[in-house]
C-alpha positions as CSV (number, residue, x, y, z in Angstrom):
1,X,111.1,120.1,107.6
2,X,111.2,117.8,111.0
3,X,108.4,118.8,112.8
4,X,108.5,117.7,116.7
5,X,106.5,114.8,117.6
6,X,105.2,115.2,121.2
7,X,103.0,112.2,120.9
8,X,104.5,110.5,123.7
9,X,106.3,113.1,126.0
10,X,105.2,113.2,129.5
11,X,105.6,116.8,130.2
12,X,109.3,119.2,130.5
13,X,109.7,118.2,134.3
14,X,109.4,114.9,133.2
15,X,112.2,115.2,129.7
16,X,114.5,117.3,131.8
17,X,114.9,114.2,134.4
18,X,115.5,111.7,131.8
19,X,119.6,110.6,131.3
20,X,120.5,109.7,128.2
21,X,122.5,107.0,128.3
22,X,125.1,106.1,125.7
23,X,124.9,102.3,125.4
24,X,122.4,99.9,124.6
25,X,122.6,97.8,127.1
26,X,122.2,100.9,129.8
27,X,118.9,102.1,127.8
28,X,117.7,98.5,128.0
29,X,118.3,98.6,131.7
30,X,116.3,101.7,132.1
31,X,113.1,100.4,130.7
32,X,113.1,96.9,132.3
33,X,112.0,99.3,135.3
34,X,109.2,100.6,133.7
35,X,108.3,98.4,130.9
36,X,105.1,97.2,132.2
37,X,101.6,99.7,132.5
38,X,100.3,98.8,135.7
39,X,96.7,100.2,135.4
40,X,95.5,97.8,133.0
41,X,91.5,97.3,132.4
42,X,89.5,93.9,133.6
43,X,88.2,92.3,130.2
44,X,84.9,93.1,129.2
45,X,81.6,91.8,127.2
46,X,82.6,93.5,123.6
47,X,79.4,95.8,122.5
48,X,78.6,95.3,118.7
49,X,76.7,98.5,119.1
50,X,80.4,100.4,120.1
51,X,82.6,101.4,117.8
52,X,85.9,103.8,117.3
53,X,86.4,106.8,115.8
54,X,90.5,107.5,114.4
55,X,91.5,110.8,113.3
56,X,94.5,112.6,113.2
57,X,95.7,114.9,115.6
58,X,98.9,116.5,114.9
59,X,101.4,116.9,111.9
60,X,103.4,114.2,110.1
61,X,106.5,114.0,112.0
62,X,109.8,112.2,109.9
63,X,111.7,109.9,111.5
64,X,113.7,108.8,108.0
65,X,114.2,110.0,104.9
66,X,116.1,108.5,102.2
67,X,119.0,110.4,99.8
68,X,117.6,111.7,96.7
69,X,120.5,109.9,95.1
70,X,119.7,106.5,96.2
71,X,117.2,104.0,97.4
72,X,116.5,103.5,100.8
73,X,113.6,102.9,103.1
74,X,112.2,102.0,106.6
75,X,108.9,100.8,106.4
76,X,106.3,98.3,108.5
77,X,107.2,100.0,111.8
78,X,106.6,98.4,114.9
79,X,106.4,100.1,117.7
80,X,106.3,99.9,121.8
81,X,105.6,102.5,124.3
82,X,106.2,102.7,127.7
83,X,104.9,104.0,130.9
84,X,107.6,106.9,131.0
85,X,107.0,108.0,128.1
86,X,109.6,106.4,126.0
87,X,109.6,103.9,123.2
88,X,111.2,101.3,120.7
89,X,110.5,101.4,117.4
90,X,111.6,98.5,114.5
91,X,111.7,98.9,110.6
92,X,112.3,97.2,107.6
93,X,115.4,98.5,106.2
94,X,117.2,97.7,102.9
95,X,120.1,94.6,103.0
96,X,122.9,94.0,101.5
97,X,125.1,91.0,100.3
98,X,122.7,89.6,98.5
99,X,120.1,89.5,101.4
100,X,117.1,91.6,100.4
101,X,115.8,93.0,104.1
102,X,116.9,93.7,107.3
103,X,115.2,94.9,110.3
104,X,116.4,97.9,112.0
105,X,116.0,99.1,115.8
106,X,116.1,102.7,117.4
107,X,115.0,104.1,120.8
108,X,113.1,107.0,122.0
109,X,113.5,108.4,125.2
110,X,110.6,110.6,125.0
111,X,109.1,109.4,121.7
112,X,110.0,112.2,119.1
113,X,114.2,112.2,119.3
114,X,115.7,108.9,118.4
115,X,118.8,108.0,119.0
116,X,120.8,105.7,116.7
117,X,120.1,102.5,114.4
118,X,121.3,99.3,114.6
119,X,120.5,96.4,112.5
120,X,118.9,93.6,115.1
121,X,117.9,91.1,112.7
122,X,119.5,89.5,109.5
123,X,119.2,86.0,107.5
124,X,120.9,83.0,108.0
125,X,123.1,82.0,105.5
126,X,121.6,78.4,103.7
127,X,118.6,78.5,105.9
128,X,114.8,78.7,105.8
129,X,115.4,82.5,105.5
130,X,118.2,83.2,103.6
131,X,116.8,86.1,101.3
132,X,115.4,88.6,103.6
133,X,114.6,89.2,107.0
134,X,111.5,92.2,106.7
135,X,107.5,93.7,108.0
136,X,108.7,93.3,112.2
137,X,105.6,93.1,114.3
138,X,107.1,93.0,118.2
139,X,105.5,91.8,121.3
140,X,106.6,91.5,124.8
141,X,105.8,89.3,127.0
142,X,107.0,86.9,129.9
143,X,110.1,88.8,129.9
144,X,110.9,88.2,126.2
145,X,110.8,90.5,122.5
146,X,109.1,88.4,120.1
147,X,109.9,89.3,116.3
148,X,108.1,88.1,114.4
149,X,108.9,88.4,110.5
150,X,108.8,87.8,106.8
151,X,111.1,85.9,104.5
152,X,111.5,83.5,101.6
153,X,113.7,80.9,99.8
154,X,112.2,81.9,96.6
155,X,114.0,84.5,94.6
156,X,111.3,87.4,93.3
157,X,109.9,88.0,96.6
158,X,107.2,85.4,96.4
159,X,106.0,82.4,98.7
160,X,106.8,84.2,101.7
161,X,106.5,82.3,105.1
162,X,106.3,84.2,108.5
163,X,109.0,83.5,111.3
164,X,110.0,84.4,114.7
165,X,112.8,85.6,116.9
166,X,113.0,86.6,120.3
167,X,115.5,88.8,122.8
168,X,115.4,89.6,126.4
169,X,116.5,93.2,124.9
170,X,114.7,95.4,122.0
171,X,118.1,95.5,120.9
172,X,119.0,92.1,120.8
173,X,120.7,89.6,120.5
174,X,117.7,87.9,118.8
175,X,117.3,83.7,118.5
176,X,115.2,82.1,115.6
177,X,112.8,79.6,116.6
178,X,114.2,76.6,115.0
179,X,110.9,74.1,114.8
180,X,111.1,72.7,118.2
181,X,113.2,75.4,120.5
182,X,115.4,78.8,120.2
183,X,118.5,79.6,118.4
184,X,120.3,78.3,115.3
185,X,118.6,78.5,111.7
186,X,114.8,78.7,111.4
187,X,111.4,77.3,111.0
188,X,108.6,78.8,109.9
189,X,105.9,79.2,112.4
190,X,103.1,80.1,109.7
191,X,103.8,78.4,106.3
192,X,102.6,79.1,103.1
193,X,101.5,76.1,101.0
194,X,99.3,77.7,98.1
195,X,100.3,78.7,94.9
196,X,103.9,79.2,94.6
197,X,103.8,82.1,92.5
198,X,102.0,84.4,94.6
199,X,103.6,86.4,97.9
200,X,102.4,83.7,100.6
201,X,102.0,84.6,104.3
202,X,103.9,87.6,106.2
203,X,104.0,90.7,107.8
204,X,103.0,89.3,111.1
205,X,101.4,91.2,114.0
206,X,101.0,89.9,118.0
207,X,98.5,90.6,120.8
208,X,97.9,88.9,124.1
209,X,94.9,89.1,125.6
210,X,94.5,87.2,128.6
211,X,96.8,83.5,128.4
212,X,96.2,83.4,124.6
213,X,98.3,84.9,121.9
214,X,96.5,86.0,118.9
215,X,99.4,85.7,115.3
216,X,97.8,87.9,112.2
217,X,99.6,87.6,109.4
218,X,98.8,88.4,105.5
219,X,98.0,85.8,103.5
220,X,98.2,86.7,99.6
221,X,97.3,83.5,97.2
222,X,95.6,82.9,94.0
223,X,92.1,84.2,95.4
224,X,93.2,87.0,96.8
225,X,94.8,89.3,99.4
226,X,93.3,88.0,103.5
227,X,94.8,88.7,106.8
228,X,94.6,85.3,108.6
229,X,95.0,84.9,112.4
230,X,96.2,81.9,114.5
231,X,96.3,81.3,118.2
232,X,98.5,80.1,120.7
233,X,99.1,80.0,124.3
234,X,101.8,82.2,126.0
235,X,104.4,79.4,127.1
236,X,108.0,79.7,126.6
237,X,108.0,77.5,123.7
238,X,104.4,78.8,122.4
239,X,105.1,77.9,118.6
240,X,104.4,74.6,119.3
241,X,100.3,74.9,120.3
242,X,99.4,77.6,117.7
243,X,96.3,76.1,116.3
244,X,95.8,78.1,112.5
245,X,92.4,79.4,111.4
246,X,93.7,80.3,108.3
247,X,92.9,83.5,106.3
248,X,89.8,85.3,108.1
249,X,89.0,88.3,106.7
250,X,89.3,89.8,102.8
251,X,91.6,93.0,102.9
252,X,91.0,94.0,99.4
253,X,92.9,96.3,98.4
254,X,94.7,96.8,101.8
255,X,98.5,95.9,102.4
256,X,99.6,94.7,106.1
257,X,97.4,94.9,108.9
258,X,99.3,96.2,112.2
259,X,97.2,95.5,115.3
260,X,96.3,96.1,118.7
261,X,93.4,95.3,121.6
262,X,91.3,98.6,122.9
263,X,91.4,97.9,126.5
264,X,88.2,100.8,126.8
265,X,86.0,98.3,124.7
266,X,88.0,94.7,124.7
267,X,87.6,94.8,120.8
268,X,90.5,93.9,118.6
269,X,91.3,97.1,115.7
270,X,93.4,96.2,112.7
271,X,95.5,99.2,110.9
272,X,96.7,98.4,107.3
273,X,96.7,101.1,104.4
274,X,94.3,101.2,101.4
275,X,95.3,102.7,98.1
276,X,98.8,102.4,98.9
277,X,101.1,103.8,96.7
278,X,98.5,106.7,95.5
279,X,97.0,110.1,96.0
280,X,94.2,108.5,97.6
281,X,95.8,106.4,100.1
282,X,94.9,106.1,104.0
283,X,94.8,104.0,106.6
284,X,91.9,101.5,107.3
285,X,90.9,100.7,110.6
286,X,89.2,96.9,111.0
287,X,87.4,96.0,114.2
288,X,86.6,92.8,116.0
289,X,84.9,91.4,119.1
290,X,86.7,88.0,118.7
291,X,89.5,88.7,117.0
292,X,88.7,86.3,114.3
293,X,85.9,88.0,112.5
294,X,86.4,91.1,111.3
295,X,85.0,94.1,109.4
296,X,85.8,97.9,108.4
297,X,85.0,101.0,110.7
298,X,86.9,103.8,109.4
299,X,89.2,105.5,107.0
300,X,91.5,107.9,108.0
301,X,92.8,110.2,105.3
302,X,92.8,113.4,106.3
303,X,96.3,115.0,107.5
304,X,98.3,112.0,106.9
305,X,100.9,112.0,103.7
306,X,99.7,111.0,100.1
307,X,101.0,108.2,98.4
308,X,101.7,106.2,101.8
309,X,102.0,102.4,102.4
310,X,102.7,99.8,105.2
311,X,101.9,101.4,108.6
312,X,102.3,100.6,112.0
313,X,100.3,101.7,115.3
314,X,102.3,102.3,118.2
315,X,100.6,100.2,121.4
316,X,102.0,99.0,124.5
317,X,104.2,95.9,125.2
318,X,101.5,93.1,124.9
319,X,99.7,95.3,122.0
320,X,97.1,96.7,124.0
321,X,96.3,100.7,123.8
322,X,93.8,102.8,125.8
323,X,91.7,105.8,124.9
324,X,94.2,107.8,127.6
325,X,97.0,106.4,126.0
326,X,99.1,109.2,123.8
327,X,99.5,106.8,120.6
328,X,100.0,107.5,117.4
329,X,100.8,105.2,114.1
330,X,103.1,105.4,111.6
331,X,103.6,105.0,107.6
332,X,105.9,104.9,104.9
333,X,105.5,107.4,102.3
334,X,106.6,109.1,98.8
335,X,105.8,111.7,96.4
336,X,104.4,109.6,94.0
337,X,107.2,110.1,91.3
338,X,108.2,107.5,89.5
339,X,111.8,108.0,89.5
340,X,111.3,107.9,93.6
341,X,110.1,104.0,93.5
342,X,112.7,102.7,96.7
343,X,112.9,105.7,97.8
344,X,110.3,106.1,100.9
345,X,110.7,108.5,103.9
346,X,108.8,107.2,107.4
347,X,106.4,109.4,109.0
348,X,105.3,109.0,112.9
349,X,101.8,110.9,113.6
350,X,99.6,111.2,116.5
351,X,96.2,109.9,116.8
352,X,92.9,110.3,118.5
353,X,90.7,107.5,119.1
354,X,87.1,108.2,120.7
355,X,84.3,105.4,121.0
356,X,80.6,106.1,120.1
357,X,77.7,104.1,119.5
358,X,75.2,103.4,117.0
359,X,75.6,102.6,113.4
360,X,79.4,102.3,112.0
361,X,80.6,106.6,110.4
362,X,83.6,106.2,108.6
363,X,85.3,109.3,108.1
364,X,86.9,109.6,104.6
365,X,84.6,111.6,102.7
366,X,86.2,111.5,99.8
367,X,89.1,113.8,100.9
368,X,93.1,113.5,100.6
369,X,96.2,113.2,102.1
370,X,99.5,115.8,102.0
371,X,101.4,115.6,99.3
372,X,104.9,115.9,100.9
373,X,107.8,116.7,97.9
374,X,110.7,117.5,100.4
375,X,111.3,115.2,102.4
376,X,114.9,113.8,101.4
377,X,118.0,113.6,103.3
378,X,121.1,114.9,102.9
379,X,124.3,112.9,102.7
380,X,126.0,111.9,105.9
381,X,128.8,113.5,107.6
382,X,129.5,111.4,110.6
383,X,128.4,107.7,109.2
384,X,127.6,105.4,112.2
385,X,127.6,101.4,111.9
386,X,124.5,100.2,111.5
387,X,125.2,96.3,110.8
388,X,128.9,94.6,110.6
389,X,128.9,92.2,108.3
390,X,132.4,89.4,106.9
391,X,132.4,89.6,103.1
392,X,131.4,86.0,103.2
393,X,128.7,84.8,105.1
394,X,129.4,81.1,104.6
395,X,132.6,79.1,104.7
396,X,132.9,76.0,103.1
397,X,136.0,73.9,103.8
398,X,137.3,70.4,103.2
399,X,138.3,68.5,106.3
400,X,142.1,68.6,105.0
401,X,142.2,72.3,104.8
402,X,143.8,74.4,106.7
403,X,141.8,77.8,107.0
404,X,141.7,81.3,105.8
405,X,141.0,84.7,107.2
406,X,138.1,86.5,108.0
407,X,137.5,90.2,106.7
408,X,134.8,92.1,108.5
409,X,133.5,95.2,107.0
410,X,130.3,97.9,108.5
411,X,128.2,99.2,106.9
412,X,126.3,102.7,107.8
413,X,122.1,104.0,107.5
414,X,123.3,104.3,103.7
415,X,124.2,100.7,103.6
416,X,128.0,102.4,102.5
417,X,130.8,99.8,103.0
418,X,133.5,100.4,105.0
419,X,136.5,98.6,105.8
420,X,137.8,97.1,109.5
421,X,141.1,98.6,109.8
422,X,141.5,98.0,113.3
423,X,140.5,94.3,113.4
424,X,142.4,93.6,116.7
425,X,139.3,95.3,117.9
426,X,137.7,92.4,116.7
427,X,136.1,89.7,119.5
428,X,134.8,86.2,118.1
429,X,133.6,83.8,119.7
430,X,130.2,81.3,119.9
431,X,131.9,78.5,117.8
432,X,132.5,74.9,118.6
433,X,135.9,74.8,120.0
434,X,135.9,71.3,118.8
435,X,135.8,72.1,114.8
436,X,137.7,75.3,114.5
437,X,139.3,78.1,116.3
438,X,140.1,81.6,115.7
439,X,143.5,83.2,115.8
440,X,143.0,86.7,115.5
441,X,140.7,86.7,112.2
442,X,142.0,83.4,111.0
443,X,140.1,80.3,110.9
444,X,141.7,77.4,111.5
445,X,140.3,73.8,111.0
446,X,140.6,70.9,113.5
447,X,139.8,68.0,110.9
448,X,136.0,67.0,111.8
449,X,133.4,67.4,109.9
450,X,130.8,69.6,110.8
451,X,128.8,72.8,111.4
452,X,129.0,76.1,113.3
453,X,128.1,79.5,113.6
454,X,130.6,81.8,114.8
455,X,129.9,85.4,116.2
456,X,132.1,88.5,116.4
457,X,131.8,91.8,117.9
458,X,133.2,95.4,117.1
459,X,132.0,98.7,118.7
460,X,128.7,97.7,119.9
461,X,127.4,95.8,117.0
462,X,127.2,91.8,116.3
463,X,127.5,89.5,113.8
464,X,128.0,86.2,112.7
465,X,128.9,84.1,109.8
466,X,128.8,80.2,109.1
467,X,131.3,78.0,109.3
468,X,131.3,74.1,107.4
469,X,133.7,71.2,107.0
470,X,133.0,68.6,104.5
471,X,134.5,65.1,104.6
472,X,137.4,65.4,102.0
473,X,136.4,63.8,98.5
474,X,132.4,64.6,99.0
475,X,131.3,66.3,96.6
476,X,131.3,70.3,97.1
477,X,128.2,72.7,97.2
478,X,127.2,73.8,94.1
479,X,129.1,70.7,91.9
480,X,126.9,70.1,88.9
481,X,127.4,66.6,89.6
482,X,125.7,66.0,92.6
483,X,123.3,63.6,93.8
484,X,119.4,63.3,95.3
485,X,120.2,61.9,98.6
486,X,116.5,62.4,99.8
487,X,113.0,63.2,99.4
488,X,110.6,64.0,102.0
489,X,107.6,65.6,102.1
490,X,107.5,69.0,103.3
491,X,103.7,68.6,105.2
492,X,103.3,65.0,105.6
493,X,99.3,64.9,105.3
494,X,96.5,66.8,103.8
495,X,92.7,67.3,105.4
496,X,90.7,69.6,103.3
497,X,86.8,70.6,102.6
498,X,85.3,70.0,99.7
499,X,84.0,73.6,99.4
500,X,87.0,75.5,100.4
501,X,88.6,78.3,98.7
502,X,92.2,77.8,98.9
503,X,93.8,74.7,97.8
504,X,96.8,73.4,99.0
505,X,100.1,72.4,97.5
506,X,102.1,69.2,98.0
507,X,105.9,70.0,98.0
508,X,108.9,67.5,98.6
509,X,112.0,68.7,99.8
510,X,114.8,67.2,98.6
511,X,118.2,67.0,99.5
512,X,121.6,66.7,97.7
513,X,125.1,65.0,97.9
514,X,126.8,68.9,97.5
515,X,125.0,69.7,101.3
516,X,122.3,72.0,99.9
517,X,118.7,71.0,99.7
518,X,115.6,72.8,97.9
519,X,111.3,72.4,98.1
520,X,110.5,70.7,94.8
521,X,107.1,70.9,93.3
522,X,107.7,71.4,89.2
523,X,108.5,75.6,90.6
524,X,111.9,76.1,89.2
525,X,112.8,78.8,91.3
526,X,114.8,76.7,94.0
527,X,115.9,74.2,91.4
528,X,115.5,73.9,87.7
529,X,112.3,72.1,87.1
530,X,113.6,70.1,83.9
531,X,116.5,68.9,85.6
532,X,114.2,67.5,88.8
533,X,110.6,66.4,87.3
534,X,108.6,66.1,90.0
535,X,105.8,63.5,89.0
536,X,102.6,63.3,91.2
537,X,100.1,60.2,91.4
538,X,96.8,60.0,92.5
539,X,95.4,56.6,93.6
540,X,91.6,57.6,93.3
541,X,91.2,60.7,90.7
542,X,87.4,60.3,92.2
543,X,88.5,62.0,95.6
544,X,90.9,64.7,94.2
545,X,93.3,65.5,91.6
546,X,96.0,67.4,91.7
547,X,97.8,69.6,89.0
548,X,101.5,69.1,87.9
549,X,102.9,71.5,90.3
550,X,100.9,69.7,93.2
551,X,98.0,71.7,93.9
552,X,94.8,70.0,95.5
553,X,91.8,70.4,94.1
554,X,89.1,68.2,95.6
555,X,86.5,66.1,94.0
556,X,84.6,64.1,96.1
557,X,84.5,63.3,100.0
558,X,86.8,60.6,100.6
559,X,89.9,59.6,101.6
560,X,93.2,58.5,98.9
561,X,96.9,59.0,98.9
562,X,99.6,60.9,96.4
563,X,102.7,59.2,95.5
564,X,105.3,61.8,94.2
565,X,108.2,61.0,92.7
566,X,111.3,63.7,91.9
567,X,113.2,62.2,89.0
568,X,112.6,59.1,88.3
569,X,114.6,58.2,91.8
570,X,113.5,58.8,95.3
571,X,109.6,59.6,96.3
572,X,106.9,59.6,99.3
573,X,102.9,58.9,99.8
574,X,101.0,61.3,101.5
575,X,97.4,60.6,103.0
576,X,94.5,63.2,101.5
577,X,91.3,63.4,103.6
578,X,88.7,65.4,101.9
579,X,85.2,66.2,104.4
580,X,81.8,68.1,104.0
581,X,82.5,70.1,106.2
């Protein structure tokens, strides 16, 4: 039932001159030439009196579907068009190994037939993100791809923080912004420090409008669901100045908002879905003249698939879109059975966008989507890797020991394992020389202690693993017997209105003799809670108090401090500064 999507095509003159070229790194070459749009419009006085009008204007076209057998999904597209008419598109696909999410990358050369998938984006073992890598939002700009993403350290999918990678290619290789530069394991660059128990921040989005790079994010806490926004400028290391306004606008019973900047009226329009998950889902469209303050302008239901969740609108490198512009967004989507929960197909439809003024007409008048039954897949034939992958991510060796060898596996769009048989084929590389080498797929220590990752190539995909050596008699990760070695505080000081909604949380992270290290706060997810107490103290209970998992809630305006304490042993003091304003 593929239907074609013509959203983007330029015309048969124009498809019949396009070469298809079979590597990556010859389609990236291709669209560095015309990656840019060079008839962009000057910035303009936003009109509160202007608004936009979406509807549908063509069929649902699939671009995945899963097996009925199995689960499988590629939801919270991203996408990027280009001036010729082609474009790159990113997903959140299912992991494997233990690792929730992955993101997933295929190109268009005329933006209906896309070619194959590769995984561009995984978690790093023992890191910041170690459970899933998930919801890509991709911008380009000063000659980078900046993904930004989703993940946790918290097992149930909650207290989610939002990172970022970038690439000079859409296909990678990506490096994680690591607090203070690129590459290595990562930092968050939004973190979530409400209530543990809820989903946190995430699903990021990007636009630059002028030097300025607006961050939108979703922000899901004890008081509800918000899309917050932060700013920063558009320098290489651009983490670094984002200045946080925190959650902006309510979304309600929206999921992730997906943006972009209308170049025709220099307003900001948010796309998330509403009703996700039900007959009477569609896609909300949010409008703002700031990008800070927002509110709802139109519902589009009609034509779309029933029972559809986390979208994505398709805009140009640095997130901008014109009215000319052939654009479209796109949507995961079921039938609705319950047996089918996981099991999500990925639509790609065209839309229309027209401006009028006057008084804001939303267009969903009570109507509703298609329901789609048929839109699984059939088993594959031909599997192609999409990820390779060692069966151990992490290596953990003594300073004494000798080594062991490496077994590297692929897996296909099915996430099906196969075996390396012809590991000769096999290139690693990316280590230090100075802890290890590599003889054939055999690790072999050097005696220092230390740590390192180590990539490895086989027919056109990468991957890596981690590699550490201990000092021989310390005590090994995961030994019951291990020790608090520190305790720091995770945000070192707390300024915080007396009227505000959300309340933060102190957390402590601490860090053991056995080399792994956990955020304490009384949460028992990273660590159990009974084992490590984590005791908070406040020196003036007039200013604040806080609860025994560490959540602020102030009292009066003033200014006092928090001793916490993790077991009786180590512990911190951290300033609270609570204003009127």
């Amino acid at each position: 039932m593929k239907k074609r999507f013509l959203g983007l095509a330029l015309g048969a003159l124009a498809v019949l001159l396009m070469i298809i070229l079979s590597s990556c790194n010859n389609v990236t070459e291709k669209k560095k030439k015309t990656i840019l749009f060079d008839d962009t419009l000057p910035l303009s006085e936003p009109d509160d009196n202007v608004h936009i009008r979406v509807k549908t204007s063509s069929e649902p076209s699939i671009v995945y579907a899963p097996l009925r057998s199995a689960a499988g999904y590629r939801y919270g597209p991203s996408i990027i068009y280009y001036p010729d008419g082609s474009c790159d598109a990113w997903f959140s696909c299912m992991g494997t190994q233990g690792e929730w999410d992955f993101i997933s990358y295929r190109h268009s050369d005329n933006g209906f037939d896309f070619g194959d998938e590769i995984v561009v984006l995984r978690p790093n073992p023992l890191s910041m993100d170690f459970f899933s890598c998930c919801d890509p939002g991709v911008v380009y700009f000063n000659g980078y791809y900046y993904l930004g993403y989703t993940s946790t350290t918290f097992d149930g999918g909650v207290n989610n923080n939002v990172f970022v990678a970038r690439s000079e290619n859409p296909d990678g290789p990506y490096e994680k912004w690591n607090g203070s530069g690129w590459g290595g394991d990562p930092a968050p660059i939004i973190y979530y420090d409400e209530d543990e128990s809820k989903y946190g921040a995430g699903e990021p989005s990007f636009v630059v409008v002028g030097d300025k790079l607006y961050i939108y994010y979703s922000w899901i806490c004890q008081h509800g669901s918000f899309l917050g926004v932060a700013v920063a400028d558009t320098s290489e290391n651009w983490p670094l100045s984002i200045e946080d306004y925190g959650p902006v606008f309510n979304k309600k019973n929206c999921d992730s908002v997906d943006m972009m900047f209308l170049e025709d009226n220099s307003k900001f329009y948010g796309f998330c879905t509403s009703e996700r998950f039900s007959e009477n889902s569609g896609v909300t469209v949010i409008e703002s003249s700031d990008g800070i303050n927002f509110e709802i302008v139109d519902v589009v239901k009609d034509g779309t698939y029933q029972y559809l969740h986390n979208d994505g609108v398709a805009h140009r490198p640095d997130g901008h879109v014109q009215i000319k512009d052939n654009t479209f967004f796109a949507y995961a989507f079921s039938n609705g059975d319950e047996g089918n929960w996981g099991k999500w197909a990925t639509a790609f439809q065209e839309i229309k966008i027209e401006l009028y003024e006057g008084k804001i007409v939303r267009n969903d008048k009570n109507e509703k989507g298609i329901k789609c039954d048929d839109y699984f897949s059939e088993p594959l034939t031909d599997p192609k890797p999409i990820i390779i992958s060692t069966t151990s991510r992490v290596f953990n060796f003594m300073q004494h020991y000798v080594g062991e060898a490496v077994h590297v596996v692929w897996y296909d769009s099915n996430l099906e394992v196969h075996a390396v048989d012809d590991i000769k084929n096999v290139k690693f590389y990316g280590y230090d020389k100075s802890l290890m080498s590599m003889d054939g797929n055999n690790i072999t220590i050097k005696g220092k202690v230390g740590e390192t990752f180590v990539y490895f190539d086989y027919r056109g995909q990468t991957g890596f693993f981690k590699v550490r050596i201990f000092e021989t008699g310390t005590t090994i990760p995961g030994d019951p017997k291990k020790e608090i070695l520190s305790f720091t505080p995770v945000i070192d000081s707390f300024k915080l209105s007396l009227s505000a909604l959300h309340k933060y949380q102190i957390r402590g992270k601490v860090e053991f003799s056995d080399h792994t290290w956990a955020e304490a706060f009384n949460d028992g997810y990273m660590i159990d809670a009974k084992t490590y107490p984590v005791k908070f103290e406040v020196k003036d209970k007039s200013i604040i108090t806080v609860s025994s998992k560490g959540i602020i809630t102030p009292v009066a305006v003033g200014k006092t401090e928090v001793t916490v304490t993790i077991k009786d042993g180590p512990s911190f003091t951290v300033p609270v500064e609570v204003t009127d304003n």
